[in-house]
C-alpha positions in Angstrom: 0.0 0.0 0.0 2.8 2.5 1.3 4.8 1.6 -1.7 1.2 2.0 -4.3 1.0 5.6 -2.8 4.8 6.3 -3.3 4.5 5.7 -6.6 1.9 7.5 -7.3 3.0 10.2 -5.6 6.3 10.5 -7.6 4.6 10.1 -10.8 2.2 13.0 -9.9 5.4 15.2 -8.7 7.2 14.2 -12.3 4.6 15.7 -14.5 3.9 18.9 -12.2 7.5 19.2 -11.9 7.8 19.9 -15.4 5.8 23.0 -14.7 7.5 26.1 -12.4 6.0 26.7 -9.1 5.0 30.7 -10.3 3.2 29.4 -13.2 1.7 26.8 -12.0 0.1 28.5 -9.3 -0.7 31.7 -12.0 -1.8 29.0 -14.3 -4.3 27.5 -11.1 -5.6 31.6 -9.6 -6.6 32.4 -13.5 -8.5 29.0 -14.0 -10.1 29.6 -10.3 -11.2 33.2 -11.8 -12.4 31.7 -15.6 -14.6 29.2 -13.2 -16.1 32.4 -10.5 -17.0 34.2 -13.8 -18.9 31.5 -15.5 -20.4 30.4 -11.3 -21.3 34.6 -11.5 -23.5 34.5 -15.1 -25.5 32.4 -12.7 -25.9 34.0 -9.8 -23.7 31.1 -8.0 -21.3 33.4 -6.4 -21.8 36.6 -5.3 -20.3 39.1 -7.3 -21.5 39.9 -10.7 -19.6 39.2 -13.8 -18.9 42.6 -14.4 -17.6 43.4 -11.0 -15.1 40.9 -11.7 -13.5 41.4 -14.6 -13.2 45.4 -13.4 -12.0 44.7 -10.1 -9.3 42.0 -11.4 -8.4 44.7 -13.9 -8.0 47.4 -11.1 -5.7 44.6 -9.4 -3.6 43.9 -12.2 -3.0 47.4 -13.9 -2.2 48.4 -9.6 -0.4 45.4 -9.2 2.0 45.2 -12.0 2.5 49.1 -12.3 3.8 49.3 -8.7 6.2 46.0 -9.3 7.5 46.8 -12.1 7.9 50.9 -10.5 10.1 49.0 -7.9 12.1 46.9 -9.8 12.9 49.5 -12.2 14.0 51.7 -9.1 15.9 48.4 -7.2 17.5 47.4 -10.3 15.9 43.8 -10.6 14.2 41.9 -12.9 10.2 41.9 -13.1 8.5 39.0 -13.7 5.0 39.5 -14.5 4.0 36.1 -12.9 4.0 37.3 -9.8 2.2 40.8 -9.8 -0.6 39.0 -11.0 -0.5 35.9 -8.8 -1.5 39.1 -6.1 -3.8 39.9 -8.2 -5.9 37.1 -8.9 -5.2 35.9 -4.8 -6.4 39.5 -3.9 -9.9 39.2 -6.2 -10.8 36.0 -4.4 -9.8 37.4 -0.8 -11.7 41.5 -1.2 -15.3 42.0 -2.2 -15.6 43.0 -6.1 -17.4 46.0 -6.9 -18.0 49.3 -9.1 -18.3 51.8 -6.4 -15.4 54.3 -6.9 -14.2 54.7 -3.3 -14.5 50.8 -2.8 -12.3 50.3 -5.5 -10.1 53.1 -4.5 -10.0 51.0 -1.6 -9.0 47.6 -3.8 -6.1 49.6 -5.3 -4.9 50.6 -2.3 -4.5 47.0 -1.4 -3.2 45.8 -4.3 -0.7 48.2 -4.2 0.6 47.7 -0.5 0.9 44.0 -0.9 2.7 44.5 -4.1 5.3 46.7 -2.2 5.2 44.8 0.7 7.2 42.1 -1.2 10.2 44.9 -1.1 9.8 46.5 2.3 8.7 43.8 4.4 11.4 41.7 3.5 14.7 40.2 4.7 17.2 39.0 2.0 15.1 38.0 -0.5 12.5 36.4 1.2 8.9 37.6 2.4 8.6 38.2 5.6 4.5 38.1 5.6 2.3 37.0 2.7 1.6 40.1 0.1 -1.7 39.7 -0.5 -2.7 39.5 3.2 -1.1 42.7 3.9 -2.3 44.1 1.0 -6.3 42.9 2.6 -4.9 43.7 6.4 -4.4 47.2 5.5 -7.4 48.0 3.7 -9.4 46.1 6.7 -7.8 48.7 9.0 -8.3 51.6 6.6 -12.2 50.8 6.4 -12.7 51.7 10.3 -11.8 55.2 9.1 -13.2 55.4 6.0 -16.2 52.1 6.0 -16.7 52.7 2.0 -13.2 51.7 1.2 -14.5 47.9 1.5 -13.3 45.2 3.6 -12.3 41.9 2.8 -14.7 39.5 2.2 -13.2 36.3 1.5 -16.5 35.6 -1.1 -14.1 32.7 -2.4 -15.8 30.5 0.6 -18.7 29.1 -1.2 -20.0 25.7 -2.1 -19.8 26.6 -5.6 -16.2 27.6 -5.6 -15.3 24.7 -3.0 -14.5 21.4 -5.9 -12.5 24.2 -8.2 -10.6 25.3 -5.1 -9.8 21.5 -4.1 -9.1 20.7 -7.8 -6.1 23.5 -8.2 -4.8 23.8 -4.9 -4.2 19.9 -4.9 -2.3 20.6 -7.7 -0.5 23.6 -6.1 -0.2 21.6 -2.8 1.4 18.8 -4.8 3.6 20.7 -6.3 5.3 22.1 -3.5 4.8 19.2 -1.5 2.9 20.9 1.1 -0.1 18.2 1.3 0.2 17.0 4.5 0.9 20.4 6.2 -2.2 22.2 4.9 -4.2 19.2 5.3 -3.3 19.8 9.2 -4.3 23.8 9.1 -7.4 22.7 7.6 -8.3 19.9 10.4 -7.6 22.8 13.4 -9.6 25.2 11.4 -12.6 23.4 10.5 -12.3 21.9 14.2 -12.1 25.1 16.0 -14.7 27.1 13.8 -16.8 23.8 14.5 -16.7 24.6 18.4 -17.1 28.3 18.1 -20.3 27.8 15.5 -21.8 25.2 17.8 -21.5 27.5 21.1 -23.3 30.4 19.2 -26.1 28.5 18.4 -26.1 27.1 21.5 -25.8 30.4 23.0 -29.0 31.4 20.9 -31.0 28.5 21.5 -31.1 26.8 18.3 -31.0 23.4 17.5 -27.8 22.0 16.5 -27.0 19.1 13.3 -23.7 18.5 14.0 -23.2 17.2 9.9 -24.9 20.0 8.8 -23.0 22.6 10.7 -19.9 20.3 10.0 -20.2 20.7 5.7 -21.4 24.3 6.0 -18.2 25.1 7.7 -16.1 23.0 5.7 -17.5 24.6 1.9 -18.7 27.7 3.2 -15.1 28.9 4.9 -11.9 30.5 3.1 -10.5 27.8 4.6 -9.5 25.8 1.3 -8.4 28.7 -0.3 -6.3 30.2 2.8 -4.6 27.1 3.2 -4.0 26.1 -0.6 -2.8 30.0 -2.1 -1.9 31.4 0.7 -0.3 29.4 3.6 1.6 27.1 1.5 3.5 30.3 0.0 7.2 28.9 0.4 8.9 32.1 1.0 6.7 32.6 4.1 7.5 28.8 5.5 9.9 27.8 8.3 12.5 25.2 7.0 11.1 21.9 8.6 8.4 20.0 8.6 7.5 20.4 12.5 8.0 24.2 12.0 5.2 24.1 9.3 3.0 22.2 11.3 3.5 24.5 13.8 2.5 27.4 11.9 -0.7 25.6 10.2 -1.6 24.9 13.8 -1.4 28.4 14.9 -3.5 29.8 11.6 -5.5 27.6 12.2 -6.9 28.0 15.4 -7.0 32.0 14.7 -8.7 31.4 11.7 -11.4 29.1 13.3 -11.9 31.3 16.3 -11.5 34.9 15.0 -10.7 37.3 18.2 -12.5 39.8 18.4 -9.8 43.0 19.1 -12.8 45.8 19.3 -12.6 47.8 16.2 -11.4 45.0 14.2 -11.3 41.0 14.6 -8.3 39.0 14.2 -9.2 36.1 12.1 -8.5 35.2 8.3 -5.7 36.8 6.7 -4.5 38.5 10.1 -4.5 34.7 11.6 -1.9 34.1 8.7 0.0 37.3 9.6 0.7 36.1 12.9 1.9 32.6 11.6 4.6 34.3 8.7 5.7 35.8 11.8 6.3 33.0 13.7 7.5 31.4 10.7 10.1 34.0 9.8 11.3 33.8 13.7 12.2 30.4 12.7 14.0 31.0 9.8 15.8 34.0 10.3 19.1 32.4 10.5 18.6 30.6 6.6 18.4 34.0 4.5 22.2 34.8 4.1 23.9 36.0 1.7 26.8 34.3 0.0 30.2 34.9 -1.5 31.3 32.8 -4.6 34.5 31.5 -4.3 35.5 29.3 -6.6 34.0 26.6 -9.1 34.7 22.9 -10.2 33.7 20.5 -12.5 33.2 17.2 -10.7 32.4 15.5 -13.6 32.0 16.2 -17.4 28.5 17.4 -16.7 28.7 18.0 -13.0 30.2 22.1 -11.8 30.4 22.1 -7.9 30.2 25.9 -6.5 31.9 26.9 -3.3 30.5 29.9 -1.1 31.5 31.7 1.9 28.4 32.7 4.0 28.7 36.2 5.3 26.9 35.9 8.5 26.4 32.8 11.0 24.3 30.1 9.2 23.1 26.9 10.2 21.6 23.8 8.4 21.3 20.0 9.2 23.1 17.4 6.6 20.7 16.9 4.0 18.8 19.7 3.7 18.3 21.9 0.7 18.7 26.0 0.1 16.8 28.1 -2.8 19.6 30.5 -4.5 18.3 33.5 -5.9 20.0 34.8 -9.2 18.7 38.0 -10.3 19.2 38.7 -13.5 16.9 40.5 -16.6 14.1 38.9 -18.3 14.3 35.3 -16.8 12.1 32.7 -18.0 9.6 31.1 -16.7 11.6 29.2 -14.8 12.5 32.4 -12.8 15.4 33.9 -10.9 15.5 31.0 -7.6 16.5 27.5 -8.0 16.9 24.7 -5.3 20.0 23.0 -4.4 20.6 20.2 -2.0 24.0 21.6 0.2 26.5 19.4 -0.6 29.1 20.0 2.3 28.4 19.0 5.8 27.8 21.3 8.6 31.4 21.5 9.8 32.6 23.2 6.9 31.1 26.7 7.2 31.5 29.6 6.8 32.4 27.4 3.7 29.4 26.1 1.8 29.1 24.0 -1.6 26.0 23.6 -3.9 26.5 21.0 -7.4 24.0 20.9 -10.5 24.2 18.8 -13.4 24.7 21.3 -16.4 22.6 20.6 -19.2 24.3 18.2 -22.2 21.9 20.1 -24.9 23.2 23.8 -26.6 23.3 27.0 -24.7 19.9 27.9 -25.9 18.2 25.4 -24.4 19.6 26.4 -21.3 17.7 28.3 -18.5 17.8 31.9 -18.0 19.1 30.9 -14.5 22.0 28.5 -15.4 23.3 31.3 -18.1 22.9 33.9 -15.5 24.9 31.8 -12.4 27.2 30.9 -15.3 27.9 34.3 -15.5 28.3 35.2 -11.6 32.3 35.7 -11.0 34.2 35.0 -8.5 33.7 37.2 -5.2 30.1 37.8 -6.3 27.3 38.0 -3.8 24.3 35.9 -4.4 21.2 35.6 -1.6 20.0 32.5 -0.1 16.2 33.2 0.7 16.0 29.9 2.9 17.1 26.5 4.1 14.5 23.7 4.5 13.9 20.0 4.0 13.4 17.0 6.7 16.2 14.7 4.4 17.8 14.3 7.5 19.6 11.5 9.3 17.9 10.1 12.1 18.1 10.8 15.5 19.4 7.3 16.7 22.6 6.6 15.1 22.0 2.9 15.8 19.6 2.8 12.9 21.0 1.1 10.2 20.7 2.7 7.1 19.7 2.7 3.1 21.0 5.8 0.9 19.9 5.5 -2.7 21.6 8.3 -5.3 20.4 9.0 -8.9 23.0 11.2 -10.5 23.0 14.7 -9.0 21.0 13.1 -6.0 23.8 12.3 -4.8 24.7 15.1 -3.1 22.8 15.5 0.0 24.2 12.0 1.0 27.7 13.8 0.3 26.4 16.3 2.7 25.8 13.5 5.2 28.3 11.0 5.0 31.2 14.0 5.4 29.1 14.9 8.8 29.5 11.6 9.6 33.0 11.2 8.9 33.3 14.8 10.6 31.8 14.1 13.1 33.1 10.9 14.0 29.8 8.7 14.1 29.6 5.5 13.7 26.5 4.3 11.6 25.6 1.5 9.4 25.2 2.4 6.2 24.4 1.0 2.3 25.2 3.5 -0.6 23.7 2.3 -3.6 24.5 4.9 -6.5 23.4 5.0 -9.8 24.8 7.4 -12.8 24.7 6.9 -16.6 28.1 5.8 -16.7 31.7 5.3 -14.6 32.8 9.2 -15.4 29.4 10.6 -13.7 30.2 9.2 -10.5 30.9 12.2 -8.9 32.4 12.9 -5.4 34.0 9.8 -5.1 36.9 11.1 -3.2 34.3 11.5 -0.7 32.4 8.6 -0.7 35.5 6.7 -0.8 37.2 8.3 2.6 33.4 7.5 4.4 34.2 4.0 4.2 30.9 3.1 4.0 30.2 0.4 1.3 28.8 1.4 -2.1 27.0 -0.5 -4.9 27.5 1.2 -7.6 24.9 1.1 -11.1 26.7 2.2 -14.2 26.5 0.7 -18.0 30.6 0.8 -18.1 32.9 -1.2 -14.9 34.0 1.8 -13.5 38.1 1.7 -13.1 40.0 1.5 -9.9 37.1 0.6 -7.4 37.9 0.8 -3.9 37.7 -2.3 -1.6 34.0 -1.5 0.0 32.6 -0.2 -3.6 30.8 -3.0 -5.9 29.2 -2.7 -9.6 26.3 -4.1 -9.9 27.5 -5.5 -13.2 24.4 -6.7 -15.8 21.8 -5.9 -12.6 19.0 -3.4 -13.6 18.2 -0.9 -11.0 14.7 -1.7 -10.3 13.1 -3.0 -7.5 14.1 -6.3 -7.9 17.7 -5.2 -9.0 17.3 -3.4 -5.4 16.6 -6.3 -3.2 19.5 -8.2 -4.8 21.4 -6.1 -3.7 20.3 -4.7 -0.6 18.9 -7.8 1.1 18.4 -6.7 4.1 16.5 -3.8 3.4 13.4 -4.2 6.0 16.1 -4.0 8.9 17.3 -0.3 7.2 16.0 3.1 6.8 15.9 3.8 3.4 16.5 7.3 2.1 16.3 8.1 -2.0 17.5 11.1 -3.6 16.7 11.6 -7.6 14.4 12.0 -10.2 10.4 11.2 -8.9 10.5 8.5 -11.9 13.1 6.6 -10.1 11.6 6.7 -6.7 8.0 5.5 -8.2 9.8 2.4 -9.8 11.5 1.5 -6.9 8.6 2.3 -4.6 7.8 -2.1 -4.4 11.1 -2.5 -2.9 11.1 0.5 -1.1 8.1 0.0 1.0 9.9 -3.3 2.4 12.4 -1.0 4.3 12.3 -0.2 8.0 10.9 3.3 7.2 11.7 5.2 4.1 12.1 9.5 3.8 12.8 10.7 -0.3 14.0 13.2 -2.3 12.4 14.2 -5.5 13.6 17.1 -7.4 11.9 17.3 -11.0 15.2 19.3 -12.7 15.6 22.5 -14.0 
């Protein structure tokens, strides 16, 4: 069953992988609008069709004038992507309308989230969400002046509910945030649950638990909050018990709004408070970094060194997002992902490797041309370190490490932490590449001393003692359990491509416990 579910989760992740995050979730916000305009011809939704397409017009011509105003005056690139994924969030989250004050009132929201992604910000990275400082401000603004509008979150409506699910799944799997939003939305439909049920109680009126339970559920921003707007990245701590953290924390503020006098603190000033917690915990990821010097580790393989500038910490395994800025990117835009290849005793030192593409220049990224380009003593900015690819607590746990090419490298990260470190743990390399001169980092491996199996069509030359080749074996799941025999008695971890990982997912799901790694390339 586990291994049925990894697969399919892999295979999922492979063909939204092909997709970048911005666009994907600008592709999801305009198909969520298309659907509330065609819901609005029939009265389904509250606003009319024309107080849509003005107010999303307002949104856009605000948002994208006063992003692309900023980067002009910062001296970084625009992408358009993003000004109207505050857009589209902001037309779901604020009530449409044609009143000129009210959409005074939208403009001035669109345009304080859009700068909010420059001012409220710490090395790149968000501190709060845009688009709910952009609907905080006007909320506060409206006790002033009441016909600026407030937010009215009209998104929460049975009609809207399957679209939401539909595209935020996809956004959710995308980012791999599932599980944590799936948590937010248990402690908000929960607490709002309690708090519905003592009003009526409180009034006198009958209660249908069922009833009250699916009202809640479809009639709440809840989906949409937790899909578009909590699962932002950039406004994430770095592991998994962090998030969970967070979603608990918007979600109880969310379900029981608190009522503060003049204004209540629920919906998108619940989700203020958790980027603030959230940033608390990751304030010591956004650094920035010095280039130092590059190396090719293989034919295809360029390993980048770094100096961080300022203290940084990070657990063997985990990942950092690198932002490179540089004019008109793609739309693969200007951050990438990279699993940190050193290990935790080597900073300040730090040292990323990517696979460069085997096809022509063109073909290339924006990004790789434009890190191709950085020099030496050039300053890039890490907006953030996550991941839970980590080694387990108890180093009596024996273990499984699967590589796939460049997936090699947060086990690099790990097994020099290990050496390092000087901890003794039981551990199975099995290492795949497409032939003996992509193994990369095998000075590495080699002085871990851990055993390696290695899958490659060529016998590569000069194998140390504890390394093997796997000789006419096929790297599947039987080739895997061949192998690896004992593989229930180990903790298996797998870094590479989600296509891997789903056809190994039947030997897998025989191991102790298992933790991946899917990165979908750039």
């Amino acid at each position: 069953m586990i291994g049925s579910l990894t697969s399919l989760w892999n295979r999922v992740f492979a063909v939204l992988g092909r997709v970048s995050m911005y666009r994907l979730v600008y592709v999801a916000l305009g198909a969520l609008a298309v659907v509330a305009l065609v819901l609005s011809f029939f009265s389904l939704v509250s606003p009319e069709p024309l107080e849509l397409v003005v107010t999303i017009a307002v949104l856009s011509v605000v948002c994208v004038a006063v992003d692309a105003a900023t980067q002009r005056v910062l001296r970084r690139p625009w992408r358009i992507e993003s000004s109207l994924i505050t857009a589209f969030i902001l037309l779901f989250v604020l009530r449409p309308t044609l009143e000129p004050i009210a959409l005074a009132g939208i403009a001035l929201a669109g345009a304080v989230a859009s700068l909010s992604k420059y001012v409220l910000a710490w090395q790149g990275r968000h501190i709060f969400n845009p688009a709910a400082v952009g609907a905080a401000v006007l909320a506060i603004a409206a006790i002033w002046v009441p016909s600026l509008g407030t937010p009215a979150w009209w998104v929460g409506t049975p009609a809207m509910a399957a679209p939401v699910i539909l595209a935020g799944l996809a956004v959710l799997w995308r980012t791999e945030k599932v599980r944590v939003i799936l948590v937010f939305l248990v402690v908000a439909v929960a607490v709002a649950l309690v708090r519905t049920s003592a009003q009526y109680q409180s009034a006198g009126l009958e209660i249908d638990g069922l009833t009250l339970f699916w009202q809640v559920l479809w009639s709440s921003p809840f989906l949409f909050l937790g899909a578009f707007m909590l699962s932002e990245p950039l406004t994430l701590p770095p592991r998994r018990w962090q998030q969970f953290t967070v979603a608990i924390v918007v979600g109880a503020l969310a379900g029981w709004p608190i009522d503060l006098g003049v204004i209540s603190l629920g919906q998108e000033r619940a989700l203020l408070i958790g980027n603030a917690i959230a940033f608390a915990f990751a304030l010591r990821t956004a650094v920035e970094l010095v280039l130092v010097s590059r190396a090719m580790r293989t034919d295809s393989v360029q390993e980048l060194t770094f100096r961080a500038r300022r203290p940084l910490r990070f657990l063997p395994g985990q990942y950092l997002e690198l932002e490179v800025p540089h004019p008109h990117p793609d739309a693969r835009g200007t951050r990438r992902e990279f699993s940190i290849a050193s290990a935790p005793e080597d900073l300040p030192n730090l040292r990323i490797a990517f696979r460069e593409s085997p096809a022509s220049a063109k073909a290339q990224s924006s990004y790789k041309k434009a890190l191709a380009a950085v020099p030496d003593g050039g300053q890039l900015a890490v907006t953030g370190i996550w991941g839970d690819f980590v080694l387990p607590k108890k180093s009596t746990v024996p273990l499984l490490m699967v590589a796939a090419g460049i997936g090699v490298t947060p086990f690099v990260s790990q097994l020099n932490h290990m050496r390092l470190a000087a901890e003794d743990r039981d551990v199975v390399l099995v290492y795949v590449a497409t032939s003996a001169a992509e193994l990369a980092f095998r000075e590495e491996l080699e002085a871990s001393g851990v055993p390696v199996v290695v899958f490659t069509r060529d016998r590569p030359a000069d194998l140390p003692r504890h390394w093997f080749w796997a000789q006419g074996v096929r790297l599947n799941a039987d080739g895997l359990l061949k192998v690896v025999p004992d593989i229930s008695a180990r903790h298996a971890f797998i870094s590479g491509p989600p296509g891997l990982i789903a056809d190994l997912a039947p030997a897998l799901e025989r191991a102790r416990s298992l933790t991946t790694d899917a990165f979908s390339g750039y």
